[in-house]
Structure formats: structure tokens, C-alpha cells
N, C-alpha and C positions, 0 to 999 in steps of 0.2 A: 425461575426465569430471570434471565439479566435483563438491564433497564436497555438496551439497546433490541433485545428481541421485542419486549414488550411494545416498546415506540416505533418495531417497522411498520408503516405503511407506504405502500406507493398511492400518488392517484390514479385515480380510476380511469382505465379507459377503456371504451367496447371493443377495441378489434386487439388486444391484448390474450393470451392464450388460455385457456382456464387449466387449473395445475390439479393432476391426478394421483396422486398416491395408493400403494399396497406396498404387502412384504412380500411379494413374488408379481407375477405376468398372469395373477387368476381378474386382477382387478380391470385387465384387459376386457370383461364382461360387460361393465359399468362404461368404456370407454367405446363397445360397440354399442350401447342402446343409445348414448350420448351421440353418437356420427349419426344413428338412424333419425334421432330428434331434431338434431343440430348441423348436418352436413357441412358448415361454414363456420361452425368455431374450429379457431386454433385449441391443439391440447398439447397440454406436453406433461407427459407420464414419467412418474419413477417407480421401479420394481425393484425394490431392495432385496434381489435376491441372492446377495450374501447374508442377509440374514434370516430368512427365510425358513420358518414359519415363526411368525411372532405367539401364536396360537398356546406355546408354553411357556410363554414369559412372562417376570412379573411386570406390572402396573410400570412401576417407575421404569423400565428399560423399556415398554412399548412408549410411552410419554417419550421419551426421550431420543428414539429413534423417530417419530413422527415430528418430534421439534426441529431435527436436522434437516429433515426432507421439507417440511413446510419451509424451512428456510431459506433453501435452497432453492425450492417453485419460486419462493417471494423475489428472491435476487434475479431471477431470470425473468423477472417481470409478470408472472399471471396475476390474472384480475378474481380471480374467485380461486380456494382450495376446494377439492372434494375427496376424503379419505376414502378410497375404494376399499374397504377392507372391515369388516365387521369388529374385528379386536378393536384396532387405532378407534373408531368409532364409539365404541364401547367406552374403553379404558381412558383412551389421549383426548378425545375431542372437546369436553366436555370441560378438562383442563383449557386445554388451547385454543380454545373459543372466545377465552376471558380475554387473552395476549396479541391478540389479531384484529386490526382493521379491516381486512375485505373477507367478505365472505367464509365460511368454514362448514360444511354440510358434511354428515356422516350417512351412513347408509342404515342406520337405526331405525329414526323416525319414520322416513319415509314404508318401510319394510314393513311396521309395526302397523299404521294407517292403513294399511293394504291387506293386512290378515286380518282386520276386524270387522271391514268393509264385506270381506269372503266369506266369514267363516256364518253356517247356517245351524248347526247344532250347538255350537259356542267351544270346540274344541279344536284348539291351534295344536301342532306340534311344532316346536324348533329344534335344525339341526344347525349347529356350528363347532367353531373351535370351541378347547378348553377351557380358554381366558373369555371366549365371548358368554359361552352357558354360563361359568362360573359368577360373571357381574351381573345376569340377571338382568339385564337391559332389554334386552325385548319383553321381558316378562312384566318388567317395571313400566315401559313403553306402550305393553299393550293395556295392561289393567288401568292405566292410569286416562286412557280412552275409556274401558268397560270392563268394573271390578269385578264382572261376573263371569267373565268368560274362563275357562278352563285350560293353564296350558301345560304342555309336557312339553320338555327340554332333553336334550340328546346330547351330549359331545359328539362330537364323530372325529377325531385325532387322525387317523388314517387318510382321511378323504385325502386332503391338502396333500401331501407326500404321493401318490398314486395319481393326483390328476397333473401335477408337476411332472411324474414322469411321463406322462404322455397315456396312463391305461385306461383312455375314458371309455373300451372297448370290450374288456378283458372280464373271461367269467372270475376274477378272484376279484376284482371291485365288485362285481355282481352280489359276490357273497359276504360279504364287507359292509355292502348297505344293508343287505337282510338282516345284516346280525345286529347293525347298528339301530336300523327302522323296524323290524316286526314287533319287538316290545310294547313301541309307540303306536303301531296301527292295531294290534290287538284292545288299545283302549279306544278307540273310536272317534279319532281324531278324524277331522271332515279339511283340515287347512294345512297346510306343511309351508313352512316358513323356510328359504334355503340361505341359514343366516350364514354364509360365506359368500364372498365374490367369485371365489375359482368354483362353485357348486351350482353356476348356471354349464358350467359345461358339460357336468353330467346331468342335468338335466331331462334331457330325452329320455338319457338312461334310467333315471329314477323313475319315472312317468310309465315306462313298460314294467317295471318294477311292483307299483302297488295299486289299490282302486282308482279305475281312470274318476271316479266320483268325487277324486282327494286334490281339492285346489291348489296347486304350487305357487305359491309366490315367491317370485326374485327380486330379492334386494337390489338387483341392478339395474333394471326396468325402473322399477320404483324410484327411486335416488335418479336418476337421468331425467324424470316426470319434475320433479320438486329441482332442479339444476336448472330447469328450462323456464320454470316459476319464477324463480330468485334471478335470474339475468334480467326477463322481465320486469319483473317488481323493482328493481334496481337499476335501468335501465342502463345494463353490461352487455344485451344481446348486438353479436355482429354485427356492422353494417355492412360487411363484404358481401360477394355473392359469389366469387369462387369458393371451393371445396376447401376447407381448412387442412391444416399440416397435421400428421399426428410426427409427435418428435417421442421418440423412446430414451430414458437413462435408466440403463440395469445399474446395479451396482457390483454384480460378479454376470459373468458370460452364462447365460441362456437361450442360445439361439436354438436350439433343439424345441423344446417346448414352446417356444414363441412362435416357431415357426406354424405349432402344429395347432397354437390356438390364435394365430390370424389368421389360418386358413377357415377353421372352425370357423372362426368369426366373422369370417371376410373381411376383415381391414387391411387396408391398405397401409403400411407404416410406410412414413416420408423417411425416416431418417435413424438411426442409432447409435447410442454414445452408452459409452465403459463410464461407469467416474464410481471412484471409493469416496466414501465418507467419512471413512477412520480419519 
């Protein structure tokens, strides 16, 4: 970290925009449970979906793609980050928590507190990317709330790549999750963890998928719960009363899939801006 990132701060001010990052438009998930809590915060998102999925990269290139984009929220003035994205979370946060004045929340914690709270036989399962199973952070997350509980971990590589293109519908994701999740349900796992942000959109779809008796939780729900804590706690919550702006920056053109997950989602996007990073 150079001495100039380490020393940004702005100060604080509540009707400032809160700054969302992922490595695609799945983080758009986190961005609608946030409108549903928060109707009047400003947000301004970035989808770096040219590089998009960070899911196989190493440590030091998620770090470092997450330092650009938090750097970029900070110059545009947001008053809180919140990494929509389970890797950045994992891998970057944890770094770049040390280097930041305002706010820094991943969607870890909060995910982790929510599958321990659920789970009634003591068996989580987690599905996410490569790099987030691999760190073992939810696992570390949950035990370290209650060393007894039992978890199973999944990659699932595919999802991401499939729900970017749009197949949250399609019997070949259908069978994709099977092959990914019956392993894990054969153990008798009672909680399913959906450690991705773009994995609340198939969501439904998983839920007709396996025992309606098997708890879902979304990291994105969750993390929007603890964003709306920390304004409070902090006192960054709004004082406007009209409807907040959502401002979108891709960093490569996605309006295909964007389009097909604000509809999903029902947001309203105020605005959208191209900008490269390189």
C-alpha cells in the first residue's frame, strides 16, 4: 500500500453515497436488499466486469483489483465501502480494512452469524467460488462463533459464468447444481450458505431444487442487515427523504445481463458509466 492510499480519508458525511463493489453485476443482490432497507441512500456501484470472475485468481490480484475500485468509490466521495462479493471479502478485506478510514464491511461475517443462528442439527453447507472455499473464511467465521458445528464446503466454478449469462432458467444450470449440491445434501446438511452475491439469483431456483426443510441463507440480505447497523452506529444514515440514486460503473459493457438482473431485482438504475481501470 502507498502512503497516499493508506492516508485517504474523507470526512464523513450522511447524505454522501455508500460505494458497492463486485467483480460482475451478481453484486447487484446486495444492492437490492440495501434499496429494500435503505430506499434513501445514495449508492454508487462498480462491476468490474472486465475482469470478471475474480473466483480464480490469486490473493494478491483480488487485493489489488479491490484497492483500485475502493479507490475510486473513495474519490467519488462514498461514505462507507461494502465489498459485494464473497472473494474481495474473503481474500482483499481483511487487507484493506487496516488502510481505510471509513467504513469497510464484507459479506463474510454477516453470512457466517446467520448460518449459526439457522442451523438446528449443526450442519452448514457452503457454496461459493474457488478462492472463497479455498480461504476457508466462512469456515473460520463460523467456528470461531461455534467450534462444534459441522461444515461442508462446495466450489461451484460454474455458477458465476451461467448466471452472468443470463441461464437462471435453463435445465443445464439445473443439472449443474445437482452435481455441484447432492454430494453435500446426501450428508445432511440442515443450512446452505449461498456464499456468492450473484447466487441469490438463483436462489428460487435452488430452493425447488433441494429439501424445502434446508435453510438458505443470503449473504446479501445479511450484509445489507449489518450496512444498516453500521450507518446507525456511526451515525452516516441519510437525512434525505427522497429515494436515493443508484449510479452504475461497469468497467467493460454488460447491459445484457444487467438488464436481466434489475429486472430480477426490480431496481431502478438512475444512471450508467463505462470507465476502465487499466
Amino acid at each position: 500500500m502507498n502512503q497516499q492510499t493508506k492516508n485517504c480519508q474523507l470526512p464523513s458525511h450522511s447524505d454522501r453515497a455508500i460505494g458497492i463493489f463486485d467483480s460482475g453485476v451478481g453484486g447487484l443482490t446486495v444492492v437490492a436488499a440495501l434499496r429494500h432497507l435503505l430506499p434513501h441512500e445514495e449508492i454508487l456501484y462498480v462491476g468490474d466486469t472486465a475482469r470478471v470472475p475474480y473466483g480464480n485468481k490469486s490473493q494478491e490480484t483480488i487485493i489489488r483489483y479491490s484497492q483500485e475500485i475502493v479507490d475510486l468509490l473513495l474519490q467519488r466521495g462514498c461514505k462507507m465501502i461494502v465489498a459485494a462479493c464473497n472473494t474481495a471479502s474473503a481474500l482483499a478485506v481483511p487487507t484493506l480494512e487496516n488502510f481505510y478510514k471509513v467504513p469497510l464491511q464484507g459479506v463474510i461475517g454477516p453470512g457466517a452469524a446467520a448460518a449459526v443462528k439457522a442451523t438446528r442439527s449443526g450442519k452448514i453447507g457452503i457454496i461459493g467460488t474457488k478462492a472463497t472455499v479455498a480461504s476457508n473464511a466462512y469456515s473460520q467465521a463460523i467456528q470461531t462463533l461455534d467450534p462444534e458445528l459441522t461444515i461442508i464446503s462446495q466450489a461451484c466454478p460454474l455458477l458465476v459464468p451461467l448466471i452472468e449469462e443470463g441461464w437462471l432458467d435453463d435445465e443445464i444450470t439445473d443439472a449443474i447444481i445437482h452435481r455441484y449440491l447432492d454430494p453435500m445434501l446426501s450428508q445432511n446438511i440442515d443450512t446452505l450458505v449461498l456464499g456468492c452475491t450473484h447466487y441469490p439469483l438463483l436462489k428460487k431456483r435452488i430452493a425447488t431444487l433441494i429439501d424445502p426443510n434446508i435453510t438458505l441463507v443470503d449473504s446479501a440480505e445479511n450484509c445489507a442487515r449489518t450496512v444498516q447497523q453500521i450507518l446507525s452506529e456511526k451515525n452516516l444514515a441519510t437525512s434525505q427523504k427522497k429515494d436515493g440514486f443508484l449510479h452504475l460503473i461497469l468497467t467493460d459493457r454488460s447491459e445484457g445481463f444487467l438488464n436481466l438482473a434489475a429486472e430480477r431485482l426490480q431496481l431502478h438504475v438512475t444512471s450508467l458509466e463505462t470507465l476502465s481501470l487499466h
